[in-house]
N, CA, C and O atoms as CSV, one atom per row, in Angstrom:
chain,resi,resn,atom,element,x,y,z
A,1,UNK,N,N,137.719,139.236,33.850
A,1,UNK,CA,C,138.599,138.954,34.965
A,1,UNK,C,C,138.290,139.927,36.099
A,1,UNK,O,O,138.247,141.151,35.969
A,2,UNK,N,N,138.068,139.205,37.290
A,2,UNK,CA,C,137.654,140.556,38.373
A,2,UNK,C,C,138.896,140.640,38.995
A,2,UNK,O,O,139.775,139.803,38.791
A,3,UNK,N,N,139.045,141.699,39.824
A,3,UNK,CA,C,140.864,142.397,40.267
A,3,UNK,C,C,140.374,141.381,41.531
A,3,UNK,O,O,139.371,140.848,42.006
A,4,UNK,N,N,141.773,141.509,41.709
A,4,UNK,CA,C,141.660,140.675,43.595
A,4,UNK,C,C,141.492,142.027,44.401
A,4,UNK,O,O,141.663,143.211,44.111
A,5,UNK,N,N,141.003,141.217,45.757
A,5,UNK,CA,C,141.434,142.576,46.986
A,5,UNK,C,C,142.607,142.875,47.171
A,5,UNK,O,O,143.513,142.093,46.883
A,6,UNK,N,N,142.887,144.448,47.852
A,6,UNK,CA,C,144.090,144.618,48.047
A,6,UNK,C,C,145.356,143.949,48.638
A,6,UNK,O,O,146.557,144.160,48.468
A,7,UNK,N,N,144.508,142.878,49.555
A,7,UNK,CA,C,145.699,142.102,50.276
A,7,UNK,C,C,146.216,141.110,49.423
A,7,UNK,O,O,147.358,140.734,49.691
A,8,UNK,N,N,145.568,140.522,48.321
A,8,UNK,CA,C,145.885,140.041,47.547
A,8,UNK,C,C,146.717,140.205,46.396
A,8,UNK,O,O,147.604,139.442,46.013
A,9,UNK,N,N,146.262,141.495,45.782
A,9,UNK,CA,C,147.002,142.503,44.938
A,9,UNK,C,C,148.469,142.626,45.442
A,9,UNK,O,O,149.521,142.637,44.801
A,10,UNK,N,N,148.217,142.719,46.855
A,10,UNK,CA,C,150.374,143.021,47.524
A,10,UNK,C,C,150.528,141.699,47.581
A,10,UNK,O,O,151.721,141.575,47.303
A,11,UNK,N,N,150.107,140.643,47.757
A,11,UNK,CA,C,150.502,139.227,47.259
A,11,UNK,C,C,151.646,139.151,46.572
A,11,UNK,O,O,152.850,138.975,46.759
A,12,UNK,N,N,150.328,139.477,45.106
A,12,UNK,CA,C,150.860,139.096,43.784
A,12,UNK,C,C,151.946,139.939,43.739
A,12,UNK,O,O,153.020,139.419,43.434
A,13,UNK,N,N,151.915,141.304,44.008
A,13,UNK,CA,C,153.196,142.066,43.330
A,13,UNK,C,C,154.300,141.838,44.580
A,13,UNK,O,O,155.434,142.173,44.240
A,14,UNK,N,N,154.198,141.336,45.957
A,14,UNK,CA,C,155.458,140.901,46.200
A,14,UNK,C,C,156.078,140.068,45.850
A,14,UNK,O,O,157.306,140.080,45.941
A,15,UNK,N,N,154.923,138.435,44.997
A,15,UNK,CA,C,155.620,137.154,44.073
A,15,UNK,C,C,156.015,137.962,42.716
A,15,UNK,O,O,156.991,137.433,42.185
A,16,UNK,N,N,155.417,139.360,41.841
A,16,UNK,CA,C,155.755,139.240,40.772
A,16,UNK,C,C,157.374,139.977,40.960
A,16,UNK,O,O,158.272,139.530,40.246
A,17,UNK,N,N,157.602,140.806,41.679
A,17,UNK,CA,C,158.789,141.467,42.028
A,17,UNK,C,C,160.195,140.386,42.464
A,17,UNK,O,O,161.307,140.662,42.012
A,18,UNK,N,N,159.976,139.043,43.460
A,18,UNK,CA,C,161.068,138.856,43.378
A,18,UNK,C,C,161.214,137.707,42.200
A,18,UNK,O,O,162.356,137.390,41.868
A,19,UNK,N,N,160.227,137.156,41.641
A,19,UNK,CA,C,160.100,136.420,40.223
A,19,UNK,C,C,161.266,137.324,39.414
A,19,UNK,O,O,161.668,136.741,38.407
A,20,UNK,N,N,161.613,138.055,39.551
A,20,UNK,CA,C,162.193,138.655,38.950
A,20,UNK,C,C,163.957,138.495,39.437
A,20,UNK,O,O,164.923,138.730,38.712
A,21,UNK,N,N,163.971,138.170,40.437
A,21,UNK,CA,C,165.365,137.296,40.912
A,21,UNK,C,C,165.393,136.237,40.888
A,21,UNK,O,O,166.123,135.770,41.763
A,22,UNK,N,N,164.799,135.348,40.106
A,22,UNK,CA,C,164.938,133.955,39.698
A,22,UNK,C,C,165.973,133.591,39.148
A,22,UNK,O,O,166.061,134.101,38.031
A,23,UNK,N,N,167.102,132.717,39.488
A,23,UNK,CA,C,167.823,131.812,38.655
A,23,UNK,C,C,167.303,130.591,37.748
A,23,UNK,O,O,166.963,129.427,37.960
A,24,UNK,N,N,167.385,131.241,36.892
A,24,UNK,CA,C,166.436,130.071,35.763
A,24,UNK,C,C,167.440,130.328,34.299
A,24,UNK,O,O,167.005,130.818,33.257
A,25,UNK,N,N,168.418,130.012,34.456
A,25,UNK,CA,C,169.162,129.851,33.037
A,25,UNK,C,C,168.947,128.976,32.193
A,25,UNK,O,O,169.197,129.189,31.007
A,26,UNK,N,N,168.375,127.665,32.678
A,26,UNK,CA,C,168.623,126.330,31.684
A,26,UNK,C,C,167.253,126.679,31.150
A,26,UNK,O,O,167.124,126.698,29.926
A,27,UNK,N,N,166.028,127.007,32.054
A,27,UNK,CA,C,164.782,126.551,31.283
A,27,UNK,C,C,164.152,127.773,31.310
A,27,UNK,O,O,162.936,127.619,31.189
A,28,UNK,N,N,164.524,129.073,31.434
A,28,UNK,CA,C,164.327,130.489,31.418
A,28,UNK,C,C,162.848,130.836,31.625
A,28,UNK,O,O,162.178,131.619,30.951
A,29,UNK,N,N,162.375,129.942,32.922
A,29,UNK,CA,C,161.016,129.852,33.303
A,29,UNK,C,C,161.581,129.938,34.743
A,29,UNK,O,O,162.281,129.278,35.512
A,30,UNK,N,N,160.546,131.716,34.669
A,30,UNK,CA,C,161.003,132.664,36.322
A,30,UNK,C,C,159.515,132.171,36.676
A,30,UNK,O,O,158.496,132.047,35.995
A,31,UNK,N,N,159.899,131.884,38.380
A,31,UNK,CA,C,158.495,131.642,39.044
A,31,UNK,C,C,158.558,132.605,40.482
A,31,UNK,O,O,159.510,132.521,41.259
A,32,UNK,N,N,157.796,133.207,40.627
A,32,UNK,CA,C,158.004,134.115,41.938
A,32,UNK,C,C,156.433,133.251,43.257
A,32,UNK,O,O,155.382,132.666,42.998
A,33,UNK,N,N,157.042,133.595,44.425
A,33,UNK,CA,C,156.003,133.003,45.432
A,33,UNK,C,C,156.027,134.078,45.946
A,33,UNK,O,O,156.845,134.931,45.603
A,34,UNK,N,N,154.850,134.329,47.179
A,34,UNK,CA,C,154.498,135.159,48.211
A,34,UNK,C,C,153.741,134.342,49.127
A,34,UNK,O,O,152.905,133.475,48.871
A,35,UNK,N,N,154.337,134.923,50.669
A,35,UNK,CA,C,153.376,133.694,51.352
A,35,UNK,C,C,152.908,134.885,52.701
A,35,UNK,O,O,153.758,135.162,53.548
A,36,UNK,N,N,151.743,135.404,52.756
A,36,UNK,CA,C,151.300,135.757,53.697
A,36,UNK,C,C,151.037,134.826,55.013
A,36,UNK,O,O,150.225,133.901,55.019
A,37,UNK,N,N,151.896,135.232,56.197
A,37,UNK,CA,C,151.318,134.720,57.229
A,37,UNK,C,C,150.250,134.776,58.019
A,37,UNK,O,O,149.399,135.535,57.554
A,38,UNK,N,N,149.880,134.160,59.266
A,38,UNK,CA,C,148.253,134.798,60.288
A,38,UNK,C,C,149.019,136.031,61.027
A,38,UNK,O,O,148.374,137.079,61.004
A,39,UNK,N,N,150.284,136.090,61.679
A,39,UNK,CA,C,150.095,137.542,61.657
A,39,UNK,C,C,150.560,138.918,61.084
A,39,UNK,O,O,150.981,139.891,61.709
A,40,UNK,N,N,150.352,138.732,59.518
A,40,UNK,CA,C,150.812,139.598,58.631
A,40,UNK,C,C,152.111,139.693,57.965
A,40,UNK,O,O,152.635,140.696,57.479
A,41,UNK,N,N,152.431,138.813,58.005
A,41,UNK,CA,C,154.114,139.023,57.730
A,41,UNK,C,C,154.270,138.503,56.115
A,41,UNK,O,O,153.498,137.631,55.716
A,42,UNK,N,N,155.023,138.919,55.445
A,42,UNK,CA,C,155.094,138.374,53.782
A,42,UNK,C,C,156.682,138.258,53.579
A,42,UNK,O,O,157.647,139.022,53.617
A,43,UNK,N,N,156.439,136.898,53.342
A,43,UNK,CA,C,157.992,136.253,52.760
A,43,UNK,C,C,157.978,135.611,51.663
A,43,UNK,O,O,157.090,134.768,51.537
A,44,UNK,N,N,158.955,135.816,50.540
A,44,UNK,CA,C,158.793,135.682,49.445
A,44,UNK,C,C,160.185,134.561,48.896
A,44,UNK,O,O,161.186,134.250,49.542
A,45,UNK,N,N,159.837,134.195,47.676
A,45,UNK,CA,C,161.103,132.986,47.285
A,45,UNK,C,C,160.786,133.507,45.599
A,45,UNK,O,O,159.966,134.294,45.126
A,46,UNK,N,N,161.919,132.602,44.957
A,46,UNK,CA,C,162.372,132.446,43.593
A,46,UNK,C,C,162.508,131.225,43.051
A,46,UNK,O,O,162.517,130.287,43.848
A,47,UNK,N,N,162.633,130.953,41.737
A,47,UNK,CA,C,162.838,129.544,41.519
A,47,UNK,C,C,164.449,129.737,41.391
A,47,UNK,O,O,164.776,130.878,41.062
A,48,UNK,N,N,165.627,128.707,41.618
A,48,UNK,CA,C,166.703,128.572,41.683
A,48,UNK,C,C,167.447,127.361,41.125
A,48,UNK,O,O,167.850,126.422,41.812
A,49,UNK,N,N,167.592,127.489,39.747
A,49,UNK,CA,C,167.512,126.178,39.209
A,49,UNK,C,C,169.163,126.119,39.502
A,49,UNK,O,O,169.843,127.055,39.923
A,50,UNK,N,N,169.648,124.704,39.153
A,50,UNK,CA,C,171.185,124.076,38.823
A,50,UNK,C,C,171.279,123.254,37.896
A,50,UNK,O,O,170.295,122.615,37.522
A,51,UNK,N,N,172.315,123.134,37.427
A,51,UNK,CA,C,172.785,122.825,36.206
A,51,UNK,C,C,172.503,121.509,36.432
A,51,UNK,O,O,172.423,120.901,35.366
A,52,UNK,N,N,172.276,120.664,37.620
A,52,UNK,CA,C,172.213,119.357,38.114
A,52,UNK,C,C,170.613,119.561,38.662
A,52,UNK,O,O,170.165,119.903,39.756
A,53,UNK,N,N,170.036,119.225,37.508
A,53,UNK,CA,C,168.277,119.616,37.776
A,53,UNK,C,C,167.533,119.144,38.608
A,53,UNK,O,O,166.762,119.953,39.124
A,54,UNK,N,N,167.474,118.127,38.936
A,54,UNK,CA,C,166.912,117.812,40.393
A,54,UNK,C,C,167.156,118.646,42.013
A,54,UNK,O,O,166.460,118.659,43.027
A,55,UNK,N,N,168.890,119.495,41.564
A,55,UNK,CA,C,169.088,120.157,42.781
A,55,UNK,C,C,168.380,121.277,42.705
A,55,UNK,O,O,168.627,122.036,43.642
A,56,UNK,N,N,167.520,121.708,41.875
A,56,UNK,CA,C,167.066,123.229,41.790
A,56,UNK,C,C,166.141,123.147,43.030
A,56,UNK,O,O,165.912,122.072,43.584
A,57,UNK,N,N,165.413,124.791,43.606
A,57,UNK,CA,C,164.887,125.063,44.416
A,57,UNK,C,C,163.351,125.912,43.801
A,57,UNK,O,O,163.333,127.031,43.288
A,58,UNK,N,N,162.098,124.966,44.046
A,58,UNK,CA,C,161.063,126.235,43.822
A,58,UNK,C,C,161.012,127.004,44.345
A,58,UNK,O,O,161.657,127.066,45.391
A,59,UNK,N,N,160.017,128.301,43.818
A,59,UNK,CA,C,159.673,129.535,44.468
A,59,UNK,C,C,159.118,129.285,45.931
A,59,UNK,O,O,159.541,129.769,46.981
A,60,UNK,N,N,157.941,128.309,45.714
A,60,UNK,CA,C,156.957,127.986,47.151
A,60,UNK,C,C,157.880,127.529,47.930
A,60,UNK,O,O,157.606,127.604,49.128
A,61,UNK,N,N,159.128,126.970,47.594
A,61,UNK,CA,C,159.943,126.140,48.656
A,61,UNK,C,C,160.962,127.412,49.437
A,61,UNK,O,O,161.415,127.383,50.581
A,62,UNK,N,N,161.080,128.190,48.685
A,62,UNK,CA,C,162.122,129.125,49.022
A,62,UNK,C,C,161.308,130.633,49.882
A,62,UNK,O,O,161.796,131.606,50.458
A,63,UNK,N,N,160.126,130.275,49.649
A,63,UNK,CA,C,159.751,131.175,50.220
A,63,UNK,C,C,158.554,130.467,51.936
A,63,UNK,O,O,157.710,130.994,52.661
A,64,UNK,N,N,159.106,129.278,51.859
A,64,UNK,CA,C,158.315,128.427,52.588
A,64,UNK,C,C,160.133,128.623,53.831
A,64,UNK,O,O,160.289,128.879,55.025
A,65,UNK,N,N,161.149,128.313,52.624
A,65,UNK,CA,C,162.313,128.337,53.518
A,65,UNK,C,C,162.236,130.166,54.502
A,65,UNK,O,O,162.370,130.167,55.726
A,66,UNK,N,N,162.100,130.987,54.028
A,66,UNK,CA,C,162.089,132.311,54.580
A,66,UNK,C,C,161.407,132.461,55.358
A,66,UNK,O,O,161.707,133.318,56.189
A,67,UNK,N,N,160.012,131.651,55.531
A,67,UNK,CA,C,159.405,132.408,56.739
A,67,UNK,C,C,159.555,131.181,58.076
A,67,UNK,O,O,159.061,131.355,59.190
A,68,UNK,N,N,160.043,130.418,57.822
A,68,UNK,CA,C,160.801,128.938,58.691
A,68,UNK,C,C,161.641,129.964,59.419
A,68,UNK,O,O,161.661,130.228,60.621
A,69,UNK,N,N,162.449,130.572,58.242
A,69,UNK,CA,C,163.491,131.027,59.113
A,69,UNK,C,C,163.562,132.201,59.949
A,69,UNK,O,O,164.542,132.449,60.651
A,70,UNK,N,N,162.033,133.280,59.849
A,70,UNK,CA,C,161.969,134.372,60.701
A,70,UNK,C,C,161.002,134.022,61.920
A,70,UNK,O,O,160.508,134.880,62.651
A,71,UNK,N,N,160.761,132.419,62.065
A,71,UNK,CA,C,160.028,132.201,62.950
A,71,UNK,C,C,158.856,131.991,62.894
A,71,UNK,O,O,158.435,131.712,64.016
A,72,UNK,N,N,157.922,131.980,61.975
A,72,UNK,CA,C,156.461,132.182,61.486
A,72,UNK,C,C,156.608,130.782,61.033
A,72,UNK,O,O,157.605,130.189,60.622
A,73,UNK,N,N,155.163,130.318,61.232
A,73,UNK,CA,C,154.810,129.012,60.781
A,73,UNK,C,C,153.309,128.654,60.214
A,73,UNK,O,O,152.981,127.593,59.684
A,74,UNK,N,N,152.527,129.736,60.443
A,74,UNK,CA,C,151.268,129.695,59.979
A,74,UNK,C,C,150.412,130.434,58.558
A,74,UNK,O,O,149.617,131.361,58.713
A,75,UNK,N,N,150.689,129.932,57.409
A,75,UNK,CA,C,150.598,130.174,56.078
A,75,UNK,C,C,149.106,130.721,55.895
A,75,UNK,O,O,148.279,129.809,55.903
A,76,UNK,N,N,148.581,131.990,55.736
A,76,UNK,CA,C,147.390,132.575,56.016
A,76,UNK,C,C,146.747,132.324,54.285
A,76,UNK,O,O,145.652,131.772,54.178
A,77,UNK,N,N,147.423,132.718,53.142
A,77,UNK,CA,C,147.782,133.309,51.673
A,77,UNK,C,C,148.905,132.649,51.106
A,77,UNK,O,O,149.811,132.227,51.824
A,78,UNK,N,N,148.910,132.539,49.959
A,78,UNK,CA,C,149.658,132.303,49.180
A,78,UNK,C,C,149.396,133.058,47.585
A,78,UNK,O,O,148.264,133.253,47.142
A,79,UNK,N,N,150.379,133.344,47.013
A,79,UNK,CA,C,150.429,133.980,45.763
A,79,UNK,C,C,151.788,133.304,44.390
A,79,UNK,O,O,152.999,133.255,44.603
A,80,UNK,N,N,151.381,133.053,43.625
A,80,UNK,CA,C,152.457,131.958,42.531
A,80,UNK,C,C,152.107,132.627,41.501
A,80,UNK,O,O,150.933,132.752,41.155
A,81,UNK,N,N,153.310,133.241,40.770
A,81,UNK,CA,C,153.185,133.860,39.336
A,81,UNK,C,C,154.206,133.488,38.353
A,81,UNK,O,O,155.313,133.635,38.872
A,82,UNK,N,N,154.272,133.157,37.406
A,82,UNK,CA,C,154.844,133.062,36.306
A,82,UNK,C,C,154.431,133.720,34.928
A,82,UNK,O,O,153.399,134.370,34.762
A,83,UNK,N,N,155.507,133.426,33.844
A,83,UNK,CA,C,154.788,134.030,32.310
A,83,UNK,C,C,154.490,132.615,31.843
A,83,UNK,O,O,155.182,131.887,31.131
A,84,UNK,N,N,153.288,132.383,32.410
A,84,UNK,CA,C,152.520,131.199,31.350
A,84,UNK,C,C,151.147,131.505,30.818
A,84,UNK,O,O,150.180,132.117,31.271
A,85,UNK,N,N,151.384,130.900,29.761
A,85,UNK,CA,C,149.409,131.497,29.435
A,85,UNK,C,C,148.524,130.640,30.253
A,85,UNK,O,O,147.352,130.622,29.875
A,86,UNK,N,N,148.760,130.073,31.078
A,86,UNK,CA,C,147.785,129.812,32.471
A,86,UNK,C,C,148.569,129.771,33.418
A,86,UNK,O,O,149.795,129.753,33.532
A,87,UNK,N,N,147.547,129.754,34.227
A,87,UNK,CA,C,148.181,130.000,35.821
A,87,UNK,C,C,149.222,128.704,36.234
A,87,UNK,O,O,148.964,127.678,35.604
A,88,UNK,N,N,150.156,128.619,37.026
A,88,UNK,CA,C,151.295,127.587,36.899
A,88,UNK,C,C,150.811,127.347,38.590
A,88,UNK,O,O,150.533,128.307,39.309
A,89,UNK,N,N,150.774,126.206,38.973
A,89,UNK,CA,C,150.111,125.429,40.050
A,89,UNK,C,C,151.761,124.626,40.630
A,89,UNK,O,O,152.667,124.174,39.930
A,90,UNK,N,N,151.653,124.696,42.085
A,90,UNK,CA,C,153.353,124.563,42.512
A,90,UNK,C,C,152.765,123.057,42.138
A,90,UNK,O,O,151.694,122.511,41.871
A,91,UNK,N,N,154.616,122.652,42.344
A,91,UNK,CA,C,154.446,120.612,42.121
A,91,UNK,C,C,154.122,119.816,43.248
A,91,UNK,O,O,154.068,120.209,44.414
A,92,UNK,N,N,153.902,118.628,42.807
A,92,UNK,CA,C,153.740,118.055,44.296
A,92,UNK,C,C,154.026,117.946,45.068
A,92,UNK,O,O,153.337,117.428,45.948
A,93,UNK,N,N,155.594,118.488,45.301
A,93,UNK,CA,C,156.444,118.555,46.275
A,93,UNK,C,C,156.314,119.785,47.065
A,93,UNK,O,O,156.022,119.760,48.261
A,94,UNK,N,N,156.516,120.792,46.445
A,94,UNK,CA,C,155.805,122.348,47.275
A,94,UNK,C,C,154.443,122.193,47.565
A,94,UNK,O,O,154.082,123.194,48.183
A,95,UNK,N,N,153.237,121.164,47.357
A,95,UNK,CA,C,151.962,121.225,47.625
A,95,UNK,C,C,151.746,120.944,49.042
A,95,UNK,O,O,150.975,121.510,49.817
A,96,UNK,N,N,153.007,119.438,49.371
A,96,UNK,CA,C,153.044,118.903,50.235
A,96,UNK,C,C,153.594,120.050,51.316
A,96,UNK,O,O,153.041,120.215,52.404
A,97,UNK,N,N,154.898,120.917,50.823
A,97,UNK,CA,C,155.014,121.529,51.717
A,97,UNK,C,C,154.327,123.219,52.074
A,97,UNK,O,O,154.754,124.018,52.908
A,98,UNK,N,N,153.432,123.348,51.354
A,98,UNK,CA,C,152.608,124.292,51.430
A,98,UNK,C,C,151.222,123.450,52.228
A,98,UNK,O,O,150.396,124.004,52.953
A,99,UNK,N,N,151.243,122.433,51.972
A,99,UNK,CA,C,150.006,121.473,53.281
A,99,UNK,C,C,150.218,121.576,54.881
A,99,UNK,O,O,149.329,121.503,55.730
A,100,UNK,N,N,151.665,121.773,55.104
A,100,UNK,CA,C,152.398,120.886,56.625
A,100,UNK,C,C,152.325,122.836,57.188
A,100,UNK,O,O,152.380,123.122,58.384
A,101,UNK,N,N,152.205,123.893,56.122
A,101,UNK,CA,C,152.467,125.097,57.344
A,101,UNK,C,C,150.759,125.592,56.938
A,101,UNK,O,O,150.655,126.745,57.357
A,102,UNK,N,N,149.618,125.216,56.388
A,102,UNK,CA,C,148.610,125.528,56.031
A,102,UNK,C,C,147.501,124.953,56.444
A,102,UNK,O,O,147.685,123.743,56.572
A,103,UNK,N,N,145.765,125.488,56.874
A,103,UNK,CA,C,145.089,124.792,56.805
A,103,UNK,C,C,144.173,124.416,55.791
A,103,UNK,O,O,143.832,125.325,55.034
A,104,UNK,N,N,143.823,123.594,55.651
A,104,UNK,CA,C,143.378,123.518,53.834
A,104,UNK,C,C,142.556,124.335,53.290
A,104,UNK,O,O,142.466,124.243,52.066
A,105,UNK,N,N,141.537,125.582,54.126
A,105,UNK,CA,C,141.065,126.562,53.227
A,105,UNK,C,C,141.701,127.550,52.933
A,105,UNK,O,O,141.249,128.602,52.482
A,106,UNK,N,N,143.053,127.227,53.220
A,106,UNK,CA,C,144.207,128.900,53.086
A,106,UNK,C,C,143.920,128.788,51.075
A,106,UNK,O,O,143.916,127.934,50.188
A,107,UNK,N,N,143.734,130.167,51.236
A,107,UNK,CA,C,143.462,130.811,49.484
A,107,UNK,C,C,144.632,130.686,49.162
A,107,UNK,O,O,145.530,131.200,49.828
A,108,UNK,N,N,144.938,129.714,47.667
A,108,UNK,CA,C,146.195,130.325,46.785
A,108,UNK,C,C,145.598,130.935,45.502
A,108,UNK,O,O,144.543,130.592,44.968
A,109,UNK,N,N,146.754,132.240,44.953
A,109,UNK,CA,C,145.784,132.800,44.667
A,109,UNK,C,C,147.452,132.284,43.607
A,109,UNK,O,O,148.617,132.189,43.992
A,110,UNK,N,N,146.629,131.981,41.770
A,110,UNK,CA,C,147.827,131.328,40.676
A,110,UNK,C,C,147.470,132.028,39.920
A,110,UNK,O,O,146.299,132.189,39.577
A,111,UNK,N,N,148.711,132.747,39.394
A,111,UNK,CA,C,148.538,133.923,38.095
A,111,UNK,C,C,149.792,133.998,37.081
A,111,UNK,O,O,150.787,133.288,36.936
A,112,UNK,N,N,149.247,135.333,36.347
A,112,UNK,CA,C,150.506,134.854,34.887
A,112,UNK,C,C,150.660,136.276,34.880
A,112,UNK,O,O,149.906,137.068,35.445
A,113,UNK,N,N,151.376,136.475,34.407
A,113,UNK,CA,C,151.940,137.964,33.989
A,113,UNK,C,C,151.117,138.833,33.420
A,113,UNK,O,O,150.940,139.990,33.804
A,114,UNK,N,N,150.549,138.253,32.410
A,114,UNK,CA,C,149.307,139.052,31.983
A,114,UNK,C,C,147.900,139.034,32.432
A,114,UNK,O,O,147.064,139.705,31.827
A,115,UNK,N,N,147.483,138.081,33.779
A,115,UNK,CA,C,146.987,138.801,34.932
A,115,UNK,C,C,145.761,137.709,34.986
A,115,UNK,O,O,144.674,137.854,35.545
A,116,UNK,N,N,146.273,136.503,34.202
A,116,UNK,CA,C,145.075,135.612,33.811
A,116,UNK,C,C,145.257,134.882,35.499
A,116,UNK,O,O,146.414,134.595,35.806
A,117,UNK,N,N,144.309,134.637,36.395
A,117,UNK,CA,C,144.092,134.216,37.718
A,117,UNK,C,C,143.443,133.269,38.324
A,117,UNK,O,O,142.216,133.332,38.251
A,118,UNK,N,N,143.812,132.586,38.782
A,118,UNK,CA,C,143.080,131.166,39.053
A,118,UNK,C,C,143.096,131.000,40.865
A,118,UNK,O,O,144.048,130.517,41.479
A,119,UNK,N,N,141.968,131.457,41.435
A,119,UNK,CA,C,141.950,130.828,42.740
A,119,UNK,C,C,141.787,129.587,43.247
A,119,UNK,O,O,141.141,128.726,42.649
A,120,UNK,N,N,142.392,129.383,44.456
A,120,UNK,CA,C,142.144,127.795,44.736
A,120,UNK,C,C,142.850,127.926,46.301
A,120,UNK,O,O,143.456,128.853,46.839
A,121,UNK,N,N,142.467,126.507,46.783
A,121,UNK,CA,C,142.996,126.272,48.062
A,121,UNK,C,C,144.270,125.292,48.461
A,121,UNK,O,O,144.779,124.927,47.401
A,122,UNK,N,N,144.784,124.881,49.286
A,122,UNK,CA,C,145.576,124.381,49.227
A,122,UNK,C,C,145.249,122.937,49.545
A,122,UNK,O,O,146.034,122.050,49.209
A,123,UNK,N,N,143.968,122.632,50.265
A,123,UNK,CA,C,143.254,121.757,50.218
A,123,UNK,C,C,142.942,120.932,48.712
A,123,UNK,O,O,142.998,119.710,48.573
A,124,UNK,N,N,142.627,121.857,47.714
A,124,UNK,CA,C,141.831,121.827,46.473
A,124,UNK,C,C,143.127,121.130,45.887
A,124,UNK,O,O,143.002,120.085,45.248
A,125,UNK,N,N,144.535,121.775,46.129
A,125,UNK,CA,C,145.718,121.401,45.435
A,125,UNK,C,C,146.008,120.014,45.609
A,125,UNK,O,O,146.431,119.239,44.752
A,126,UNK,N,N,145.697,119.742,46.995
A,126,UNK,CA,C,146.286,118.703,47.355
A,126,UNK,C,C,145.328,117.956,48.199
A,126,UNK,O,O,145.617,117.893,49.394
A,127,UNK,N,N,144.265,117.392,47.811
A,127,UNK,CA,C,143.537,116.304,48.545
A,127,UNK,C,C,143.929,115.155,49.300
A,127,UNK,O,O,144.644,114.285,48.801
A,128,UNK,N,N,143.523,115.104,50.417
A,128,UNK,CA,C,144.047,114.027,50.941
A,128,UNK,C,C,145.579,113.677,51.400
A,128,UNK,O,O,146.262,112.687,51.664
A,129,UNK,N,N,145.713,115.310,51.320
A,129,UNK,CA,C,147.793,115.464,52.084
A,129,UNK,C,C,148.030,114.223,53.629
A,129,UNK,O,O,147.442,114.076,54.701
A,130,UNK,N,N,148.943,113.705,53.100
A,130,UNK,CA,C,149.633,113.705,54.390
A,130,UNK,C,C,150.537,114.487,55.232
A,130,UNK,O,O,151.579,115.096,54.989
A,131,UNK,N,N,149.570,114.223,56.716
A,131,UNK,CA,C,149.846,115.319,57.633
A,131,UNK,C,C,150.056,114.233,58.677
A,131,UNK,O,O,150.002,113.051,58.335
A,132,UNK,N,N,150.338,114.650,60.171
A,132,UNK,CA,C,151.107,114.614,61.308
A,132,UNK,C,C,149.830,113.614,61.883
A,132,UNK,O,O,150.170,113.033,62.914
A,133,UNK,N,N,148.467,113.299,61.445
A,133,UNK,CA,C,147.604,112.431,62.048
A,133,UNK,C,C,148.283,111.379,61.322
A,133,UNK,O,O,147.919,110.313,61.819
A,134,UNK,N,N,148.796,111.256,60.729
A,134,UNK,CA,C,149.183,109.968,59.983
A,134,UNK,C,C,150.729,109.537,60.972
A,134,UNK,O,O,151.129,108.378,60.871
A,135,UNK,N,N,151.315,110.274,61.654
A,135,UNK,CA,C,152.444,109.791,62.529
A,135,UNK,C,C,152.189,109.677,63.898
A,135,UNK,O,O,153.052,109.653,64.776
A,136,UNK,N,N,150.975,109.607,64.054
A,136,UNK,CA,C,150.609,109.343,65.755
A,136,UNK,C,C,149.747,107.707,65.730
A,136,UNK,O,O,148.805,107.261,65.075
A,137,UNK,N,N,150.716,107.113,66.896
A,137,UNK,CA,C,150.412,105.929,67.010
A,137,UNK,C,C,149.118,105.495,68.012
A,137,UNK,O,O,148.741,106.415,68.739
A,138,UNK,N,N,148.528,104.462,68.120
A,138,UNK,CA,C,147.157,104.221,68.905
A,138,UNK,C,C,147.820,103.428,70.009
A,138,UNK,O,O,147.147,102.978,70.935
């Protein structure tokens, strides 16, 4: 396993740190995000489940909600950690919305607690996203 670079490394340990404020009672599967912006800024989310499972909130979504809300819109990095014995890849629903603030070679960088790491893009995640060329008329 080769280490990431340092900017990467504060990634991961700002997703593995608030992974650690996850509400996850029903399925006791903590997921932490980190989302580096283009101009440096790192906002982070949790998974937030409810007892009414469809209402729960992912990590990528909650940390997609945080940097919406300090004004930043341009997703440079991404970082997703969980305790799985492989790397845990957001769902299709955070892919989509990790597509709409990203350009498809933005690095996500998917890891596990015990440090097993899987790079990829957000492109790679999600081929063929629909985006905003698809709502402009001729």
């Amino acid at each position: 396993m080769s280490h990431p670079d340092p900017a990467t490394a504060d990634l991961i340990a700002a997703a593995t740190a608030v992974r650690e404020n996850a509400h996850a009672p029903y399925s006791r599967f903590k997921v932490g995000a980190a989302i580096r912006t283009a101009d440096g800024r790192t906002f982070v989310g949790c998974n937030v489940e409810n007892v009414a499972y469809p209402e729960g909130t992912c990590a990528e979504a909650g940390a997609i909600a945080a940097m919406c809300a300090a004004g930043a819109r341009d997703v440079a990095a991404v970082a997703v950690i969980a305790d799985s014995p492989q790397p845990v890849s957001p769902c299709g629903g955070c892919r989509q919305k990790l597509a709409e603030f990203s350009a498809g070679d933005v690095r996500v960088t998917l890891t596990t607690l015990d440090g097993t790491t899987l790079e990829t893009t957000v492109a790679a995640l999600l081929p063929g996203a629909f985006d905003q060329d698809y709502m402009s008329r001729v």
